[in-house]
Rosetta silent file (secondary structure, phi, psi, omega in degrees, C-alpha in Angstrom):
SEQUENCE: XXXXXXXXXXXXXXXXXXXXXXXXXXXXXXXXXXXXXXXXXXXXXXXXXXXXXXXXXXXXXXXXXXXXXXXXXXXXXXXXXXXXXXXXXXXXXXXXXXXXXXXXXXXXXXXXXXXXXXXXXXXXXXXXXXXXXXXXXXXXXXXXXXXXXXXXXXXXXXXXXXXXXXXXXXXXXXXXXXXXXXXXXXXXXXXXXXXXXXXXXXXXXXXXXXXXXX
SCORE:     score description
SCORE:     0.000 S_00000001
   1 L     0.000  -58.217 -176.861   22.003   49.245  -72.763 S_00000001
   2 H   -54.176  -30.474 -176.840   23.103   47.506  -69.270 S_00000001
   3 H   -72.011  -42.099  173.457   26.915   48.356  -70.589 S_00000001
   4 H   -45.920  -44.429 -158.625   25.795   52.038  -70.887 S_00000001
   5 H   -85.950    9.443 -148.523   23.727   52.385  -67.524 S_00000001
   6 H  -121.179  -33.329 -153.706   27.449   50.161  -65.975 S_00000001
   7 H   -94.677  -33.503 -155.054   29.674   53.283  -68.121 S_00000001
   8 H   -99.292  -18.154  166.384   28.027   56.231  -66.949 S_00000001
   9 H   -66.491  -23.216  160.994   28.314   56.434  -63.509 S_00000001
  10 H   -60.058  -15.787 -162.822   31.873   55.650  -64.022 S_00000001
  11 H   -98.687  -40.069 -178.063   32.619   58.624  -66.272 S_00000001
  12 H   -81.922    6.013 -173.355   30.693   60.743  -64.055 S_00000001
  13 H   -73.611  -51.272 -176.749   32.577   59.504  -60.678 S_00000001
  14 H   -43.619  -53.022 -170.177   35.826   60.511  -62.883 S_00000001
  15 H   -80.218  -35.008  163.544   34.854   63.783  -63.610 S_00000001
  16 H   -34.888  -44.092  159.895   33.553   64.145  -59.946 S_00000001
  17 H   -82.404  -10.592 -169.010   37.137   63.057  -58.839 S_00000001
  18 H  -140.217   24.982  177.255   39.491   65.010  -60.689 S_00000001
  19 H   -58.596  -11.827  159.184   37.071   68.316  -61.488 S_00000001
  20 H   -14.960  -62.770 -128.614   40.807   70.050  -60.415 S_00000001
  21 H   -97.333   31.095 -165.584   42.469   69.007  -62.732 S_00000001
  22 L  -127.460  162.093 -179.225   40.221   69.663  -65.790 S_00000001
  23 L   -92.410  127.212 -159.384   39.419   72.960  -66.625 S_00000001
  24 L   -51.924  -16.315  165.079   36.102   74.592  -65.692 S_00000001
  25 L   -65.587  -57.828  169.820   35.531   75.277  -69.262 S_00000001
  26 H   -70.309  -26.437  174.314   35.980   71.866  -70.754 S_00000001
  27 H   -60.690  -26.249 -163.772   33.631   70.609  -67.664 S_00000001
  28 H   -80.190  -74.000  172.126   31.218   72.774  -69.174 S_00000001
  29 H   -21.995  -69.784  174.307   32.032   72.104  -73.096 S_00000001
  30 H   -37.430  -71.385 -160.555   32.016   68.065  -72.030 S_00000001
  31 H   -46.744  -41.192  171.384   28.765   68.059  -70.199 S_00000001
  32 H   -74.148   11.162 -145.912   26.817   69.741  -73.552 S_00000001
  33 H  -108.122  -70.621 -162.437   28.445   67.465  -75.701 S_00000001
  34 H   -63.539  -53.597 -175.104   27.573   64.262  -74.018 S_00000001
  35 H   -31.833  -57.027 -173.987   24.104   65.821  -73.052 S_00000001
  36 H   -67.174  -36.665  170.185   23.551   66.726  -77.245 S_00000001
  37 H   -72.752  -19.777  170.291   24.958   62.993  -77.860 S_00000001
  38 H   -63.667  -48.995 -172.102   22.275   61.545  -75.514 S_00000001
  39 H   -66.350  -60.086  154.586   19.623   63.428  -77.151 S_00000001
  40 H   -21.863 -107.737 -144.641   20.738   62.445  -80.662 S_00000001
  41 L   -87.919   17.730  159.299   20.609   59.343  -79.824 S_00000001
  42 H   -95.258   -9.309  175.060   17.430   58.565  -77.732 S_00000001
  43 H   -95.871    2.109  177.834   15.387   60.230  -80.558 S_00000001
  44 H   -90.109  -85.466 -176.335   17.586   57.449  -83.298 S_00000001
  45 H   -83.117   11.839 -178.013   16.684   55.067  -81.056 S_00000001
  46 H   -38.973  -37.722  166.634   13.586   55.599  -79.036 S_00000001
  47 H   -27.420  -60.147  177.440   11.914   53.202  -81.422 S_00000001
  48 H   -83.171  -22.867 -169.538   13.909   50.221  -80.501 S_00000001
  49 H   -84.907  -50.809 -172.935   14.493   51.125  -76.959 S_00000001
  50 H   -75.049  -13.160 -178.488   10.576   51.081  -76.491 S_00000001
  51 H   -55.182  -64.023 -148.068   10.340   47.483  -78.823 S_00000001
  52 H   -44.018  -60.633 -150.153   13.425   46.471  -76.396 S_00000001
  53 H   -75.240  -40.958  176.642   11.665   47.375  -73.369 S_00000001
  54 H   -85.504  -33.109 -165.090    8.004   45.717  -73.672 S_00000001
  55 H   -62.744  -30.772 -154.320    9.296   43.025  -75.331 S_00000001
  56 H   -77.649  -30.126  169.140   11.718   42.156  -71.992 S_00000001
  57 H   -56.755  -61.698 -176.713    8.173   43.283  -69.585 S_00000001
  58 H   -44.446  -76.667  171.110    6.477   40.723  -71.547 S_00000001
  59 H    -9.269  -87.189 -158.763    9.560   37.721  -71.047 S_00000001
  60 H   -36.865  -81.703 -171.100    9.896   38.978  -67.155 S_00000001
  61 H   -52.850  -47.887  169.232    5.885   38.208  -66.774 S_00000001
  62 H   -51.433  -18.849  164.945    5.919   34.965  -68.737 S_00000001
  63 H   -56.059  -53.793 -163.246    8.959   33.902  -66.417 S_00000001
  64 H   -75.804   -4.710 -168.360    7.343   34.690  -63.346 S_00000001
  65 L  -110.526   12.485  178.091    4.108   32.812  -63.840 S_00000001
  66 L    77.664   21.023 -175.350    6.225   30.056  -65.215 S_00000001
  67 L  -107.226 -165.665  168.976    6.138   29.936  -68.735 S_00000001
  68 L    70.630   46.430 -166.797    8.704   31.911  -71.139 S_00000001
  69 L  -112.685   -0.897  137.757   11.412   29.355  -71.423 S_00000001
  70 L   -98.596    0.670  157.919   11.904   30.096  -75.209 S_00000001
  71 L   -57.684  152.136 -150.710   11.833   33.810  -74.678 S_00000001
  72 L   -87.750   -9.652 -179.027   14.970   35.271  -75.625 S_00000001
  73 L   -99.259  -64.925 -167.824   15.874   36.357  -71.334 S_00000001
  74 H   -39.315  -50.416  167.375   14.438   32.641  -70.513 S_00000001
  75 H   -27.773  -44.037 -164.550   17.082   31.279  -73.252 S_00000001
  76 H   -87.576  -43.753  154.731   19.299   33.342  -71.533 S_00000001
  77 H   -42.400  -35.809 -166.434   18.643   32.248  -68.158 S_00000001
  78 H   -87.069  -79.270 -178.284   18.791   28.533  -69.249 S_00000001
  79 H   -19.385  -61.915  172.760   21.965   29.328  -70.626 S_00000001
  80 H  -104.297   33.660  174.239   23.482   30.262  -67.559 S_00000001
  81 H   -95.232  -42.191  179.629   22.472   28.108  -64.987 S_00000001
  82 H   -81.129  -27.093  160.975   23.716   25.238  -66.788 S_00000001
  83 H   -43.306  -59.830  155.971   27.002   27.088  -67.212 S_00000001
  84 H   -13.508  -86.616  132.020   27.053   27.461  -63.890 S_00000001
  85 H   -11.031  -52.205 -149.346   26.989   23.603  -63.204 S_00000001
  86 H   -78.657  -27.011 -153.263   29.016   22.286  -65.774 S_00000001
  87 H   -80.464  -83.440  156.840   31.977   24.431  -64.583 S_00000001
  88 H    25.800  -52.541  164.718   31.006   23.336  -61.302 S_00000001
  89 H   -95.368   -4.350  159.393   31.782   19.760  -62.575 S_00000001
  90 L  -147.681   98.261 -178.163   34.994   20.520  -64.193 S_00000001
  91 L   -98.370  -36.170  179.246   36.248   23.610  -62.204 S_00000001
  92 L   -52.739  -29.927  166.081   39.443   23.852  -62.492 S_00000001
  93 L  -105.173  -26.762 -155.477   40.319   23.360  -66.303 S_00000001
  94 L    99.928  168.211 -172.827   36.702   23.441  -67.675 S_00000001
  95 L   -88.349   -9.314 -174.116   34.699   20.970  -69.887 S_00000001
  96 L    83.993  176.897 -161.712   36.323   22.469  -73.380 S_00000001
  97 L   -95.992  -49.492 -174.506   34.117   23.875  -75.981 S_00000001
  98 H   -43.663  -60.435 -152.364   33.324   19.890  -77.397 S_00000001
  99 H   -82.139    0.897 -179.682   32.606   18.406  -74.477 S_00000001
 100 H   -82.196  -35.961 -170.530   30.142   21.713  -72.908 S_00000001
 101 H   -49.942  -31.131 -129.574   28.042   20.829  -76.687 S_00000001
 102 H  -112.937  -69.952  174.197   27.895   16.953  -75.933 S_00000001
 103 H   -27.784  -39.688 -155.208   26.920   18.438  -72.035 S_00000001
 104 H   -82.420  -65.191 -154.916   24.358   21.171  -72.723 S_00000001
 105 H   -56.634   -3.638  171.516   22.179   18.760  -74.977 S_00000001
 106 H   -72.433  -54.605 -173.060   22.435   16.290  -71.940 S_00000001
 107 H   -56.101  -21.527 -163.605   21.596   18.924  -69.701 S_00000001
 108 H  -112.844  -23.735  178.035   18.385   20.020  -71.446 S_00000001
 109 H   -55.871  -43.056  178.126   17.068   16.820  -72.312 S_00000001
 110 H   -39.406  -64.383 -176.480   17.035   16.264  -68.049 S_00000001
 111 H   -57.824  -86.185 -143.827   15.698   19.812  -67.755 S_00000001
 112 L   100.529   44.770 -171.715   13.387   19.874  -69.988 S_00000001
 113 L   -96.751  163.771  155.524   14.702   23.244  -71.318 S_00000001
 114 L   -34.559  125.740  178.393   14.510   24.792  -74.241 S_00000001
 115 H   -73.509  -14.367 -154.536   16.194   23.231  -77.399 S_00000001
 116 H   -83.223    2.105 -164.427   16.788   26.513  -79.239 S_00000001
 117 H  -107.689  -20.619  160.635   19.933   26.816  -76.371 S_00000001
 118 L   -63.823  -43.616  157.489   21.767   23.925  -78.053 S_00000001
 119 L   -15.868  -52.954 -160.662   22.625   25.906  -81.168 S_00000001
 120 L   -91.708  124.445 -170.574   24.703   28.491  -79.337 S_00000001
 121 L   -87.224  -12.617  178.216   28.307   27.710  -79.213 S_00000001
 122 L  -104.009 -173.186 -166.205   28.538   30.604  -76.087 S_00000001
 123 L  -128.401  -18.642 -173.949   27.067   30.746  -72.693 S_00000001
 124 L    52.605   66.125  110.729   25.804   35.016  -73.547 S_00000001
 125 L  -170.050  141.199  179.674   27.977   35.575  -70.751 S_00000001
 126 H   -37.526  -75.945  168.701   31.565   35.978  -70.547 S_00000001
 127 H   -62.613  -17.415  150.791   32.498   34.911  -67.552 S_00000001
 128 H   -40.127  -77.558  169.079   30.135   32.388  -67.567 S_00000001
 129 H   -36.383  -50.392  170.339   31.161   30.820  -70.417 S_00000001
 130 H   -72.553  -22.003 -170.707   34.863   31.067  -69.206 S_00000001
 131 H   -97.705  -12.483  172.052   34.128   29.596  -65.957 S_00000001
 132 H  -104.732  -32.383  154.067   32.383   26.455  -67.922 S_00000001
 133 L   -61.219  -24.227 -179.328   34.782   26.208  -70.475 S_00000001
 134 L  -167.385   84.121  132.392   38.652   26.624  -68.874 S_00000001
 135 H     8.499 -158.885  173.110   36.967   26.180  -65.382 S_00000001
 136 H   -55.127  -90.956  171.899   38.779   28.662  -62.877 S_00000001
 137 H    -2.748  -36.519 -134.832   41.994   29.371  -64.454 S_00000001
 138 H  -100.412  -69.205  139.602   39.904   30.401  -67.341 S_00000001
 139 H   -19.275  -88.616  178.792   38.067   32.837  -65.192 S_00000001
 140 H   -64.444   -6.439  174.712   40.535   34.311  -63.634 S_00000001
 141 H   -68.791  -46.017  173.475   42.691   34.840  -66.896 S_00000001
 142 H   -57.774 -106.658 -153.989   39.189   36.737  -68.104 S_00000001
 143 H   -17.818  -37.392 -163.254   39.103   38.811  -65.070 S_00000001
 144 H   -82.223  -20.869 -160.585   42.739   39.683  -65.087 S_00000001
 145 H   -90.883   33.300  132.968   42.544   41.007  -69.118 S_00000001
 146 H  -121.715  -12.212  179.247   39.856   43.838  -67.228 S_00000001
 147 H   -85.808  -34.368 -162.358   41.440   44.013  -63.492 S_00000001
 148 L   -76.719  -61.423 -173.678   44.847   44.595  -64.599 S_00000001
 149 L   -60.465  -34.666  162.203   44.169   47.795  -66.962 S_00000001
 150 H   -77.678  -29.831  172.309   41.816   49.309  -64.575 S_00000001
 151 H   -55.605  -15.035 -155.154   43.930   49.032  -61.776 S_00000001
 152 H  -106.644   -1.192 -165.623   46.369   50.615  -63.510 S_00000001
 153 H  -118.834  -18.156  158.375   44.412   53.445  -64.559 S_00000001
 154 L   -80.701   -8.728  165.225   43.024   53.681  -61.249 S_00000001
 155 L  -113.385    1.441  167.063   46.123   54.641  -59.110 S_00000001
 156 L   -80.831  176.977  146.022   47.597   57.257  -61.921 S_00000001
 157 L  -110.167  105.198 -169.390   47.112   60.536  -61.336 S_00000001
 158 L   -72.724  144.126 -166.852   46.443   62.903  -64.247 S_00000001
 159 L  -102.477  -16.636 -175.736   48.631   65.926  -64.056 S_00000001
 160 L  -155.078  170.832 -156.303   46.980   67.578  -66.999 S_00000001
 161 H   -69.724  -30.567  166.828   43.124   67.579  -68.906 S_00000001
 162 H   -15.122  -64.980 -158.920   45.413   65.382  -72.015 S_00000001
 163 H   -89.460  -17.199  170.435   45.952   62.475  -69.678 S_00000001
 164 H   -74.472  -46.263 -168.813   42.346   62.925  -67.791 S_00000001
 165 H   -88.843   -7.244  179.753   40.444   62.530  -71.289 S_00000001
 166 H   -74.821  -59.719 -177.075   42.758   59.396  -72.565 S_00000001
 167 H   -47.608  -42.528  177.697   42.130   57.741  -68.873 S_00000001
 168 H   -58.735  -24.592  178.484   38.337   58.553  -68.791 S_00000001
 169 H   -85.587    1.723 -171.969   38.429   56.998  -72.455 S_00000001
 170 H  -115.862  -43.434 -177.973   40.304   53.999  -71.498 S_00000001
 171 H   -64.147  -51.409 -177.421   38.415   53.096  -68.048 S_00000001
 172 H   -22.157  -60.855 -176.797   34.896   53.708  -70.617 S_00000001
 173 H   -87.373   17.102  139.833   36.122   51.079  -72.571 S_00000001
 174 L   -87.620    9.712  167.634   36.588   48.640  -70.305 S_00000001
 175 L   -92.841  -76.084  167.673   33.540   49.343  -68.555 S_00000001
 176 H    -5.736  -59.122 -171.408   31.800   49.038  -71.855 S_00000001
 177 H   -97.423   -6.088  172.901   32.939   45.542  -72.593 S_00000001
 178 H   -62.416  -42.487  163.928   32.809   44.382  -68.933 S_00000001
 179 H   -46.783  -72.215 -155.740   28.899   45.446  -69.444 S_00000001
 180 H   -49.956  -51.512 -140.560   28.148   43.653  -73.302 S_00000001
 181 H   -57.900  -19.885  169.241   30.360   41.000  -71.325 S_00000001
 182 H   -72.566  -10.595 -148.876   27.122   40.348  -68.769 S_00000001
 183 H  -133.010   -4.574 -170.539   24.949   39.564  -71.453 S_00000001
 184 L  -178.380  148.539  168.305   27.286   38.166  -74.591 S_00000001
 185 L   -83.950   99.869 -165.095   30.261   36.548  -75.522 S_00000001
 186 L  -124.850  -30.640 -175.758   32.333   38.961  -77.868 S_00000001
 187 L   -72.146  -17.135 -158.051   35.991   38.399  -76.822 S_00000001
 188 L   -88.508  -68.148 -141.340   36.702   34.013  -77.054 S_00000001
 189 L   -75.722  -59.700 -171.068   34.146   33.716  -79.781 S_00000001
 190 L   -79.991  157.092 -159.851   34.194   36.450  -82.977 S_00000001
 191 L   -64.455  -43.523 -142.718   38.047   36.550  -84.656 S_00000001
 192 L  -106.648  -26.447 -177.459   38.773   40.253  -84.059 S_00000001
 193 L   -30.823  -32.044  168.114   36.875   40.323  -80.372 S_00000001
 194 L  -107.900    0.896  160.438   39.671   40.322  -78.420 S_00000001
 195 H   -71.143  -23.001 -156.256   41.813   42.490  -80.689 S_00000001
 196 H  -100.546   13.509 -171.562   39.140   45.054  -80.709 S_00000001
 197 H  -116.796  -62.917  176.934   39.079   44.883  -76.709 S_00000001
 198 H   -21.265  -77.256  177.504   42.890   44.431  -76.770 S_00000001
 199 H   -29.307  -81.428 -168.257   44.308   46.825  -79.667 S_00000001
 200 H   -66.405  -11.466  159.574   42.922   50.180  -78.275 S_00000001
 201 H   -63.097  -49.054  161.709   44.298   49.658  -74.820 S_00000001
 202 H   -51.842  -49.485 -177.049   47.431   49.413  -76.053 S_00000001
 203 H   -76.632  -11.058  173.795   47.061   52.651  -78.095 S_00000001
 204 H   -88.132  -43.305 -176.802   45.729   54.782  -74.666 S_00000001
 205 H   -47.425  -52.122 -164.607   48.445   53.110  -72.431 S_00000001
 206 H   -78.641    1.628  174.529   51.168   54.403  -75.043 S_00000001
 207 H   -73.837  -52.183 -179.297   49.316   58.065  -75.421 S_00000001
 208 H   -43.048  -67.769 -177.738   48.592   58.295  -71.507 S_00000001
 209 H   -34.916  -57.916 -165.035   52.611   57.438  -71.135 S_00000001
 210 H   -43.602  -42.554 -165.284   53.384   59.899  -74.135 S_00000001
 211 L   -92.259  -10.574 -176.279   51.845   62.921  -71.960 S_00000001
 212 L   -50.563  -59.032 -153.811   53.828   62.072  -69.003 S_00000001
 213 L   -89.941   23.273  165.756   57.107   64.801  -70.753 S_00000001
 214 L  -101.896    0.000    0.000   54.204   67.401  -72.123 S_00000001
């Protein structure tokens, strides 16, 4: 959800910047598309969206009055604060994935945190995670695998609507995983995570290029 409400203001800045070069016809065609894809799929999920949503009002109030420290935000909360810290205490390489395990359960035994946060081999945030684990270096190596490809997608200029729908699909998806990326660990941790971030960047760089001689 947070990657979505992080995606769409980008896609609509895009079309906002380059309505030129796209044809008044596809602006039109585009807008009912995503509009019928919206619909679709707040009426799939309205169920879960309304679950989603009182369960996180409930968390939020148990937080604020000072409870909710095994709620699934409070977990989350826990989570990064001590990331915070440890990279803070090793910043430059990081503590390693061993020694942040041997660390956390130190850390919560102090606190007086939740235990169910020992378990989890992440931080349920990227950069978090990266910044506790391979300290700065770590960090900026994450940053640069989402910095480099937008930058790069941010100074072309599409000459025709071809190369406007690859870039708006390529900036998405890096929006996308910079979003899941506030809230979960998907590239370090699962096998294929950073191929599946990785992979399709590679196939929109060589398409974008491709469109250059049409």
């Amino acid at each position: 959800m947070l990657a979505l409400m992080i995606t769409l203001p980008v896609i609509l800045l895009m079309y906002w910047q380059y309505y030129r070069v796209i044809p008044k016809k596809n602006i039109l065609l585009a807008g009912v598309i995503i509009f019928i894809l919206m619909a679709v799929a707040y009426m799939l999920l309205k169920p879960v969206i309304y679950q989603r949503w009182q369960e996180t009002q409930t968390e939020l109030s148990l937080i604020v009055e000072g409870g909710g420290k095994n709620t699934s935000i409070g977990n989350r909360l826990d989570m990064w604060e001590f990331a915070w810290e440890e990279g803070l205490q090793h910043p430059l390489i990081g503590a390693g994935s061993e020694q942040m395990m041997i660390d956390k359960e130190q850390w919560v035994n102090e606190r007086n945190a939740s235990r169910r946060i020992i378990k989890f081999g992440h931080l349920h945030n990227e950069f978090l995670d990266a910044f506790a684990k391979k300290g700065i270096f770590g960090l900026g190596a994450l940053l640069l695998l989402f910095l480099i490809p937008l930058g790069f997608y941010f100074y072309q200029r599409p000459q025709n609507a071809k190369q406007f729908a690859v870039k708006l699909t390529a900036v998405s998806h890096i929006s996308m995983y910079i979003g899941f990326s506030l809230t979960e660990v998907t590239l370090n941790v699962y096998k294929l995570g950073m191929v599946l971030y990785i992979l399709p960047l590679c196939v929109f760089f060589a398409v974008y290029r491709s469109l250059d001689k049409c």
